[in-house]
N, C-alpha and C positions, 0 to 999 in steps of 0.2 A: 284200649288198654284199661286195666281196671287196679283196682287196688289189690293186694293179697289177702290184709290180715287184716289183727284190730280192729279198732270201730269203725273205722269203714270200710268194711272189708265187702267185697263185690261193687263197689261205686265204682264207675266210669269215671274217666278223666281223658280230655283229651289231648290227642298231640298238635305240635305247631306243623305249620306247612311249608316248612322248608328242607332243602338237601342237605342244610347242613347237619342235620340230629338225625339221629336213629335208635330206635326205640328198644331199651333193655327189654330183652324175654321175661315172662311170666315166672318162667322156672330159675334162672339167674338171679332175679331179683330174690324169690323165693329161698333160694340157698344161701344170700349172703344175708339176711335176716335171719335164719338160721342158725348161722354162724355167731350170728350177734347176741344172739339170745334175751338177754333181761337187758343187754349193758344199753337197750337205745332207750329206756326208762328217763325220764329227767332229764334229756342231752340238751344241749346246744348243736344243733344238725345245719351244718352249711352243707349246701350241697352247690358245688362249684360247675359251671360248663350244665347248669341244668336240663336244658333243652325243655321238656314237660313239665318237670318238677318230680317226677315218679318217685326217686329216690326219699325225698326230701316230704312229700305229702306220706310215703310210705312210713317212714320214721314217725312221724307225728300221732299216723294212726295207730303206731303201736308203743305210744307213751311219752314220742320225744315233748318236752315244753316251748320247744321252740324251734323253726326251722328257716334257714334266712335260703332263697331260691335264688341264683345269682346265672347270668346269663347275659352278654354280651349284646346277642340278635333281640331286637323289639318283637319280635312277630312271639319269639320263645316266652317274651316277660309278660305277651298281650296273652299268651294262651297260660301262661302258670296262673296269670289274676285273674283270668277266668276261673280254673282250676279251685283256685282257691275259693272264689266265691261262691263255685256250684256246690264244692264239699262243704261251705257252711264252718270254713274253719277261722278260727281267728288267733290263732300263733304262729302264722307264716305270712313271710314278708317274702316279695320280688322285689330287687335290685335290678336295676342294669348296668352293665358294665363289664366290661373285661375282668379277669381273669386279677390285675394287676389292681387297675383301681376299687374289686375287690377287697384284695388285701390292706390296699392303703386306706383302704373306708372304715377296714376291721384295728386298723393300728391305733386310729385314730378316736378311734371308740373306743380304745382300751377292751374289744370284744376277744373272749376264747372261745375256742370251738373243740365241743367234747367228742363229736363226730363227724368226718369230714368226708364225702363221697365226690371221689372225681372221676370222673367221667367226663372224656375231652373228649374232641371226635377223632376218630383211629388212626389220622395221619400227623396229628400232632404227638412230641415226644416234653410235653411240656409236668407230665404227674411230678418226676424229680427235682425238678425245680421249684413248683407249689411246697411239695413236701419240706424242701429246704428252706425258703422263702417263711415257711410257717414257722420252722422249729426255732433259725435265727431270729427273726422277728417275735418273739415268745406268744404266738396267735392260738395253740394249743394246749386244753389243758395238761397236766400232768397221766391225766389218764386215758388219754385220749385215744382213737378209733381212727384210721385211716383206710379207707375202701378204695382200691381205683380198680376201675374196669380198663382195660388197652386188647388192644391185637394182639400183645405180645407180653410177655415180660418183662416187669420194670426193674433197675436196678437200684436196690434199698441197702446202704450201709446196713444189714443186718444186725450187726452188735450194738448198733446205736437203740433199738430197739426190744422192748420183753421178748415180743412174739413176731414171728412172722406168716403167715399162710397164704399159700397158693392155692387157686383152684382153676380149670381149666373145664371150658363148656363151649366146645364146636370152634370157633374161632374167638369168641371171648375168653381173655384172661384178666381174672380175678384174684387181686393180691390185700391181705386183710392183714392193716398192722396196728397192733399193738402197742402203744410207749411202755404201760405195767401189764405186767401175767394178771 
């Protein structure tokens, strides 16, 4: 797997070796950067359920200031610090941990997160509950950016929300939200 864009664009990066991750397409990843446009400039990039870090070393190389790589499995947080060491980068950090003590790490640190990519593995139905977890917990900024990748369709209080987008790629589905237009 290699990077897209940005300054490190064509660098290699490797994946972990376990069943449990699987690895976003070139062209997915590609669209939903896209989508993003300028707005990953200066973010705060959590990228939740990381597995590689793709998401999150992707952001960085296209301007985020900072990306926290969070990942539950050791084998995923032994190959993001890889990752991160071989790209030569120094504003991204691995975490391990769940999902939860995630969050309570970010509470606790009074951290927000301008951008947030989840990406859980396709049998879990756990995005809407991050997303809530985030919004009541005040974890997000104002302007913040939410990506989740699923099998399926997630369900978003839409009014809660500026924007909403859907995008749909083979059996990935791609939902990009918005707090402001």
């Amino acid at each position: 797997m290699r990077i897209i864009g940005g300054s490190l664009r064509h660098r290699y990066i490797k994946l972990p070796t376990t069943r449990e991750t699987r690895a976003t397409k070139d062209a997915v990843r590609e669209a939903v950067f896209s989508a993003l446009g300028s707005h990953v400039n200066d973010c705060l990039v959590l990228d939740l359920f990381a597995g590689s870090g793709a998401y999150g070393l992707e952001a960085v190389s296209r301007g985020a200031k900072r990306a926290i790589l969070a990942d539950h499995n050791d084998i995923c947080i032994d190959t993001i610090r890889e990752n991160i060491a071989k790209l030569g980068i120094t504003n991204a950090e691995a975490w391990l941990g769940d999902y939860l003590e995630t969050l309570k790490k970010l509470t606790l640190t009074g951290t927000k997160i301008d951008l947030l990519f989840l990406d859980p593995p396709y049998f879990d139905k756990i995005c809407e509950e991050v997303i809530a977890r985030m919004v009541a917990d005040d974890l997000l900024t104002e302007t913040a950016i939410i990506v989740c990748e699923t099998h399926k369709d997630i369900i978003v209080e839409e009014e809660a929300f500026a924007k909403v987008k859907r995008y749909k790629y083979g059996i990935t589905h791609v939902t990009i939200i918005w707090r402001q237009a």
